[in-house]
C-alpha positions, 0 to 999 in steps of 0.5 A: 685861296692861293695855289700853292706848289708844295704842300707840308703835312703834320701827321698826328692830328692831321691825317691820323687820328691816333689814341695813346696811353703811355700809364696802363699798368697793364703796359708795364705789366707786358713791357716787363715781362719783355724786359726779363725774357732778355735778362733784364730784371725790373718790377713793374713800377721800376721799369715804368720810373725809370723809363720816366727818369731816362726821358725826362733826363736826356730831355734835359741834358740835350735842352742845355746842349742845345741852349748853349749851342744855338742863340735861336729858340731851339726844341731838342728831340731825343732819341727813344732807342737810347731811352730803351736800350739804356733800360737793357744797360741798367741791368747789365745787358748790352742789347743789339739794335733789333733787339732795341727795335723790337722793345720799341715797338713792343712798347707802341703796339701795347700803349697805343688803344687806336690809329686810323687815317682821318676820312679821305686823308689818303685820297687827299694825298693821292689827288695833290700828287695827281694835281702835280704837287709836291707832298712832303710831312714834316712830323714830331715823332720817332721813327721806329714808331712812326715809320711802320705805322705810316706803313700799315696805314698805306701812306708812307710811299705817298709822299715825296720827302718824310721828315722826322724829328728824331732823325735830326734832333730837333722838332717843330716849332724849330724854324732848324727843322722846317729849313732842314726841309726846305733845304733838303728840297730846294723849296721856296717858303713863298711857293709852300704851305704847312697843313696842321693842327697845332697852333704851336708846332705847325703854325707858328713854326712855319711862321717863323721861317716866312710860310703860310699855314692852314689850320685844322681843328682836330681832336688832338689839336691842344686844349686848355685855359691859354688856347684860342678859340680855333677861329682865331688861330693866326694861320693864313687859312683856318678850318674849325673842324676837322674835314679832309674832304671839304680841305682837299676841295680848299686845295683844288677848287 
């Protein structure tokens, strides 16, 4: 396959394997004692509502924003700390950011049931880095999440630029997002490759801005009824199933 001098990296579903359960009652059962051990009185399906209602409105009011704002198809990304804090406000109190930190973070470590590195994940890092390329991750999350759990995984000092979605509003597919990176450092699409597991955000994302793409079928990787069959993913390179090893023998024959 072609070398190329760039590579961009998904996290979720690509280099991390991660499990998510955002409906356990026991969550909003923690996630509301919290809440009121800081003043913040709510039972727990009111808690659980409005956090709901908080995402799904400023989901909304930042797609009209940013429908109005710009002619190109653009995927808003909202900032959970406004969702979070906001739920301290609605009961009157004004919480300072660590406090906001420290609820986010609570909520992520009572709702996620796992995360591990994919296998060699960190050795295929490593070995790009060696080779003498250049390794960024381009990432749909939120930072006060994903930041510290790159972190504990032993990968965040692994890359040469970290990109996250909601330090700037917007997410992959959003050909704003993926030139805010090539931007940031000077990188040519041509010379650029995007490694993902999404048909969608990754591959056609990086279509959108002229850069070729690698496909990993992954246990996260999106299912149902209008998905293709991984093989016929529209990426200049496909792997149907998920193998970091055999990837980084792809990379660096």
């Amino acid at each position: 396959m072609k070398e190329y001098r760039n590579y961009i990296f998904d996290l979720y579903g690509t280099l991390v394997d991660i499990d998510v359960d955002e409906t356990d009652k026991r969550l909003w059962e923690h996630m509301r004692q919290f809440y009121g051990y800081y003043g913040a009185l709510y039972e727990v399906e009111e808690l659980h509502r409005a956090y709901l209602e908080s995402v799904r409105d400023r989901n909304e009011r930042l797609e009209k924003e940013y429908a109005k704002k710009y002619r190109h198809e653009s995927h808003p990304e909202i900032l959970y700390e406004e969702v979070f804090g906001g739920l301290y406000e609605d009961k009157g109190i004004v919480p300072e950011r660590q406090l906001i930190l420290y609820t986010a973070q609570m909520f992520r470590a009572c709702s996620v049931r796992s995360i591990r590195l994919y296998a060699h994940a960190k050795e295929l890092l490593e070995a790009l880095r060696a080779a003498g390329k250049k390794v960024y991750l381009l990432s749909n999350a939120q930072r006060i999440f994903t930041e510290y759990e790159m972190r504990y995984l032993g990968i965040y000092d692994l890359f040469d630029g970290i990109q996250i979605s909601s330090d700037h509003g917007c997410k992959k597919p959003d050909e704003r997002f993926f030139r805010i990176l090539l931007e940031r450092h000077a990188l040519q699409p041509e010379e650029s490759l995007m490694i993902g597991n999404n048909r969608y955000d990754d591959i056609m994302g990086a279509s959108g801005v002229g850069m070729d793409s690698f496909y990993i079928h992954s246990a996260l990787s999106p299912r149902g009824p209008e998905e293709p069959l991984p093989q016929d993913i529209p990426a200049k390179y496909v792997m149907t199933r998920m193998n970091l090893r055999q990837l980084q023998k792809k990379l660096l024959p």
